[in-house]
N, C-alpha and C positions, 0 to 999 in steps of 0.2 A: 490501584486506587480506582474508584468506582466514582465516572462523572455523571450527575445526573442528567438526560438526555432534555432540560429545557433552555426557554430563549433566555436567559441567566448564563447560563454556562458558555461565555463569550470563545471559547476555544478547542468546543467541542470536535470532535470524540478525544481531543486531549484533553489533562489536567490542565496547562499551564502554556504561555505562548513558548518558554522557554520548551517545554518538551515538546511541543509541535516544532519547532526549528530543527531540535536535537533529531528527534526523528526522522523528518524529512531532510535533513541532512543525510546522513546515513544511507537512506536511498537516494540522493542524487550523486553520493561516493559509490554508489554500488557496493556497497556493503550488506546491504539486506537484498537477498536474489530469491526468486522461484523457483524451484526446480521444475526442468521440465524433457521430455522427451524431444530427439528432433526427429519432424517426421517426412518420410521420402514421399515425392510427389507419387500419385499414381498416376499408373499406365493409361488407363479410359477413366473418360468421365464419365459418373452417372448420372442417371436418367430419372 
């Protein structure tokens, strides 16, 4: 669903307060993750 991006749309970039909760819920459950590589320190620092 497509919110219009002005000062009207009290919940924006969500639709609704309920999906902004839903949402960030989810990420505070660690549900929704990044993938990401881990990465090894290096030997010298550069310059």
């Amino acid at each position: 669903m497509a919110v219009p991006w002005t000062a009207e749309s009290r919940w924006k970039p969500f639709c609704s307060e309920r999906c902004k909760l839903i949402d960030l819920g989810q990420w505070a459950d660690e549900k929704y993750r990044v993938p990401a590589q881990e990465q090894q320190p290096e030997d010298e620092p550069r310059q």
